[in-house]
C-alpha positions in Angstrom: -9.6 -2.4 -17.8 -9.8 -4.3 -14.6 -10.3 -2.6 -11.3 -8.5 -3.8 -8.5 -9.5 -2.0 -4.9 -6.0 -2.0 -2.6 -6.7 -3.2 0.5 -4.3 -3.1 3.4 -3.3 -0.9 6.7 -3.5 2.5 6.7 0.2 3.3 7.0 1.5 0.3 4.8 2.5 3.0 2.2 5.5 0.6 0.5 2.5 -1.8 -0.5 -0.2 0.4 -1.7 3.2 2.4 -4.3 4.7 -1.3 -5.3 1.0 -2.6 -5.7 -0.4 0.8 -7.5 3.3 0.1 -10.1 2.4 -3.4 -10.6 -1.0 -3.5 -11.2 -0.7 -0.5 -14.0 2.6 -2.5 -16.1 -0.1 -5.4 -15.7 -3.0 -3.3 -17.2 -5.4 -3.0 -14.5 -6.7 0.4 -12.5 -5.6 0.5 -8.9 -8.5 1.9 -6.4 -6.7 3.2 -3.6 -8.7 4.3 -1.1 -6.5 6.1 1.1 -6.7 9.2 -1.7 -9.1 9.7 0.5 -6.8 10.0 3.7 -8.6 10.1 7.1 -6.0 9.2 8.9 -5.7 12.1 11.2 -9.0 12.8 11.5 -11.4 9.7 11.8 -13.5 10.6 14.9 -16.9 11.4 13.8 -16.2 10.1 10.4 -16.9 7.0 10.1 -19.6 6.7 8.0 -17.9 8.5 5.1 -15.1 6.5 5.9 -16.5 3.4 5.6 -19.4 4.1 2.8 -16.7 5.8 0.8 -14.7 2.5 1.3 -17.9 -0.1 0.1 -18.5 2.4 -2.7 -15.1 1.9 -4.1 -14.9 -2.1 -3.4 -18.5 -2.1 -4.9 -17.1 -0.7 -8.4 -14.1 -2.8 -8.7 -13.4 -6.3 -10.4 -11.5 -7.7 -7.6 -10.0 -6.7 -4.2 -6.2 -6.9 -3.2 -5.7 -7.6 0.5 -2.3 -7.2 2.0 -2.5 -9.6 5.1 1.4 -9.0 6.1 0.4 -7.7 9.5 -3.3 -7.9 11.5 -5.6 -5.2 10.5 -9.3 -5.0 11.0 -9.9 -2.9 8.1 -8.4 -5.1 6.0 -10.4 -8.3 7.3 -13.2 -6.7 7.1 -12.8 -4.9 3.3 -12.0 -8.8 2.4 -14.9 -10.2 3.9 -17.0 -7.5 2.5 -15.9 -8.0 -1.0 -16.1 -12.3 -0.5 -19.7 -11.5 0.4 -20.2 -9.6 -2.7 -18.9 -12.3 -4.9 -16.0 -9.9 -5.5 -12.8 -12.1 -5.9 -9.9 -11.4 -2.9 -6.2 -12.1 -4.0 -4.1 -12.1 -0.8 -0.9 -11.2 -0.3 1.0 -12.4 3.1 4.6 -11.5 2.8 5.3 -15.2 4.2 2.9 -14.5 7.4 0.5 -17.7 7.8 -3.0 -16.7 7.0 -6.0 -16.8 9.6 -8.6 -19.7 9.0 -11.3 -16.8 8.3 -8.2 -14.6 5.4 -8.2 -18.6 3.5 -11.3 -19.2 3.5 -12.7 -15.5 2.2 -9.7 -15.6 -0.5 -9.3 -16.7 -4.3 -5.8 -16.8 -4.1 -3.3 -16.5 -1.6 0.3 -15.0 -2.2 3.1 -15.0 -0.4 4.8 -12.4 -2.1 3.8 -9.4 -4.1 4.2 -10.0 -7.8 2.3 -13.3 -7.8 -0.3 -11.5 -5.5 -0.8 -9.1 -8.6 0.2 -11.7 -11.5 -3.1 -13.5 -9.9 -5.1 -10.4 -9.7 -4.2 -9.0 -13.3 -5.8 -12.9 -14.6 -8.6 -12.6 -12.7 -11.8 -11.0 -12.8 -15.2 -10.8 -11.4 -16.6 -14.3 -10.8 -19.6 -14.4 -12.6 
């Protein structure tokens, strides 16, 4: 089963539910990293935070970015997983990417289903 790591702003909640739906009808295993939710308490734990983050990209097939909204996080989970070789599937919401979201992505979505329609085909690029 494919592993797909949700990647996205911390309080976009709508996505990571509609994303974790789709990608389990499609078949795949959605990594959600905000099961582990920091979000009230961050300050002094940023390590875990962020290890715990590269862990979970590190184990998955692919990484779905939502790039609806500017999120540092997000860009940098992406560029993380680019550099790894790991495939990113982006989903805009009808925003026009950044130069630096196109150029780190396999596949760029405007909307949602074909976001995880392109994720579900995918997998690690060998």
């Amino acid at each position: 089963m494919q592993r797909v790591y949700l990647a996205g702003p911390p309080f976009a909640e709508e996505y990571r539910r509609r994303a974790n739906e789709l990608l389990r009808a499609a078949g795949c295993e959605p990594v959600d990293p905000m099961r582990r939710d920091f979000r009230s308490a961050t300050e002094g734990r940023e390590a875990e935070i962020v290890e715990g983050d590269l862990m979970d990209i590190d184990s998955c097939d692919l990484v779905l970015a939502d790039f609806t909204r500017p999120d540092e996080g997000t860009a940098m989970e992406a560029w993380y997983a680019h550099s790894r070789g790991i495939p990113v599937v982006v989903y805009t919401g009808g925003q026009p990417p950044h130069p630096w979201t196109v150029y780190a992505s396999a596949a760029l979505h405007v909307d949602l289903e074909g976001a995880v329609g392109a994720a579900a085909s995918r997998g690690r690029e060998s």
